[in-house]
C-alpha positions in Angstrom: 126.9 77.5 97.2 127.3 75.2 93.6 130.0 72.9 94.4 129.9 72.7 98.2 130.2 69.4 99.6 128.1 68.6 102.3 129.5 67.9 105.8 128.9 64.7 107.4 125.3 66.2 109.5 124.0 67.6 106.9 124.4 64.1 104.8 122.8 62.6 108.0 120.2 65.1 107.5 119.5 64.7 103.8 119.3 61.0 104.4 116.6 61.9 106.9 114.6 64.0 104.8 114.9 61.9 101.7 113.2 58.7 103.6 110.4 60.7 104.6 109.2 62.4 101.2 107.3 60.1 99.2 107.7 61.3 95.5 104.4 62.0 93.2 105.7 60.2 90.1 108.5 57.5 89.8 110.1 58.4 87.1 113.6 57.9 85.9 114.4 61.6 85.6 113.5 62.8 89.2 117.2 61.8 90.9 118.4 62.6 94.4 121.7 64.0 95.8 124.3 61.3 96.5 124.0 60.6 99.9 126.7 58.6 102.3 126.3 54.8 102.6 125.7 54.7 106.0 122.7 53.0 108.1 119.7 55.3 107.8 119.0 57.5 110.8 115.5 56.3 112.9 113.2 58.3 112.5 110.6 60.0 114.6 107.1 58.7 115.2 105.5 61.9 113.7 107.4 61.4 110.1 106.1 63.0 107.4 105.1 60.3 105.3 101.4 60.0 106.4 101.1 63.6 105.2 97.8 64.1 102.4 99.3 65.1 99.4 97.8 67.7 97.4 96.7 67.6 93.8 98.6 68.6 91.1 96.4 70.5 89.5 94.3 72.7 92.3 91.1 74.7 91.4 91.7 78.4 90.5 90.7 80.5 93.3 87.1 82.6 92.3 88.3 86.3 92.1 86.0 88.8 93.0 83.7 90.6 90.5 84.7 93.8 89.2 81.0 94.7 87.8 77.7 92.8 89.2 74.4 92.2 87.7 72.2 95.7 86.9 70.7 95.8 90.1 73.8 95.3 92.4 75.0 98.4 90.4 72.4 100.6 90.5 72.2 100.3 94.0 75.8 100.8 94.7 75.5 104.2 92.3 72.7 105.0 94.8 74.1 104.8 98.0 71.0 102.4 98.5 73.2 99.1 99.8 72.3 98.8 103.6 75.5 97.4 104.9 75.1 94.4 107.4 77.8 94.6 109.5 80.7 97.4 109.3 84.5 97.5 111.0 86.8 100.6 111.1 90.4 99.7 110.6 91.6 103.6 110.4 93.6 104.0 113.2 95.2 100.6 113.7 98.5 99.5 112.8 98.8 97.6 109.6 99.3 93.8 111.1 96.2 94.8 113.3 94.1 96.1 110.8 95.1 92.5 108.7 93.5 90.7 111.9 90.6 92.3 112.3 89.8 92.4 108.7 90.8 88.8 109.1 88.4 88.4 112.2 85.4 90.6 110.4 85.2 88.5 107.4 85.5 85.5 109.7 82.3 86.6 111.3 80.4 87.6 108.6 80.4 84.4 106.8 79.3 83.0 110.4 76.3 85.3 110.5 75.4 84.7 106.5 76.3 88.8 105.8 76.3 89.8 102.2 77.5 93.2 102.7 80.4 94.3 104.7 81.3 97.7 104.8 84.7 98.0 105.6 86.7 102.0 106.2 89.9 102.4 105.9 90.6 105.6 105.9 91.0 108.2 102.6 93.7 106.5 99.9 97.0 107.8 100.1 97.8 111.5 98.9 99.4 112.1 96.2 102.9 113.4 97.2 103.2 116.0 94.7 100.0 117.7 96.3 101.2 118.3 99.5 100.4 114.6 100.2 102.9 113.6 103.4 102.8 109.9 101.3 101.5 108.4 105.3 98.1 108.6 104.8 96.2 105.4 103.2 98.5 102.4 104.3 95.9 100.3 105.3 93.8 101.0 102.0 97.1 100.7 99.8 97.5 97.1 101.7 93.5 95.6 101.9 93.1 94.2 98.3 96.2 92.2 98.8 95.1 90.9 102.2 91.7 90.0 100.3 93.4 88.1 97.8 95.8 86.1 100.1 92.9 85.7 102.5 91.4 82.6 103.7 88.2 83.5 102.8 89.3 85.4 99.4 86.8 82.6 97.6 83.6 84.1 99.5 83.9 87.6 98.6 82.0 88.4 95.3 83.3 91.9 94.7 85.4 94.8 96.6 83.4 98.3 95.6 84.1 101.7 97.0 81.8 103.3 99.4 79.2 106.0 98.4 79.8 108.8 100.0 77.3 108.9 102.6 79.2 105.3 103.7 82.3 106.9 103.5 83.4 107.2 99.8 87.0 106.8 98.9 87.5 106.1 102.8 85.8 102.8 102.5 84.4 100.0 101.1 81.6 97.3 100.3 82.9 93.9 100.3 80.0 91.7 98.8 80.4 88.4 100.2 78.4 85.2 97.9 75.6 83.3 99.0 76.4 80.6 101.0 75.9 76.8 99.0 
């Protein structure tokens, strides 16, 4: 749309908007559109100029280990982790499975959990075995839901299951020590 003028509401608009951003730096080279001369619009009593502005610079978000210490290890090769607390998304759809993941790791943290064993179901099949490429949505989905989640800086690793905790169908999520 380069080169469209604006009509006379969306000028009105514009002006609008523009008188309710405060900039983060004044300088010279930030410049806004031309806008018409005409009296600013009033503005609401819920503007957004009371708004906290956030820094520049936020703090990377902690990722999740891929290795732990020795004995974290060892007891994962073991099978020896007692899980805490477990939930069993297999079944659900994928925007229910995201909520109660959501929900599970929102109660954890509540309860001061370390380990929560999570099953998803077996990964997807490879569709050159037979696989009918359905199975394994929710697993092909969880680390990205762990990333983008709000509590993505309280989980200390994601681990596959052992076996007897269901293996490739599920998985430890190691949540840090609260501070």
């Amino acid at each position: 749309m380069a080169g469209r003028r604006l009509s006379a509401e969306e000028r009105t608009l514009w002006a609008r908007l523009a008188q309710s951003v405060r900039p983060y730096r004044t300088d010279a080279s930030i410049s806004t559109p031309e806008v018409a001369s005409a009296p600013p619009p009033k503005m609401a009593t819920h503007s957004l100029t009371h708004s906290p502005v956030l820094p520049l610079h936020p703090q990377p978000a902690r990722r999740p280990a891929a290795v732990l210490d020795d004995r974290w290890e060892k007891q994962i090769k073991r099978g020896a982790l007692a899980p805490e607390m477990a939930i069993d998304l297999h079944g659900h759809s994928l925007s229910a499975a995201h909520v109660r993941l959501n929900q599970a790791l929102a109660s954890a943290r509540g309860q001061d959990v370390r380990i929560l064993l999570v099953v998803t179901g077996k990964p997807r099949a490879n569709r050159e075995n037979g696989g009918s490429g359905q199975r394994g949505a929710i697993r092909a989905e969880i680390n990205h839901w762990l990333d983008t989640s709000p509590h993505a800086d309280a989980i200390a690793s994601v681990r596959s299951a052992h076996p007897r905790h269901g293996g490739d169908g599920a998985l430890y999520i190691i949540l840090r020590r609260k501070k």
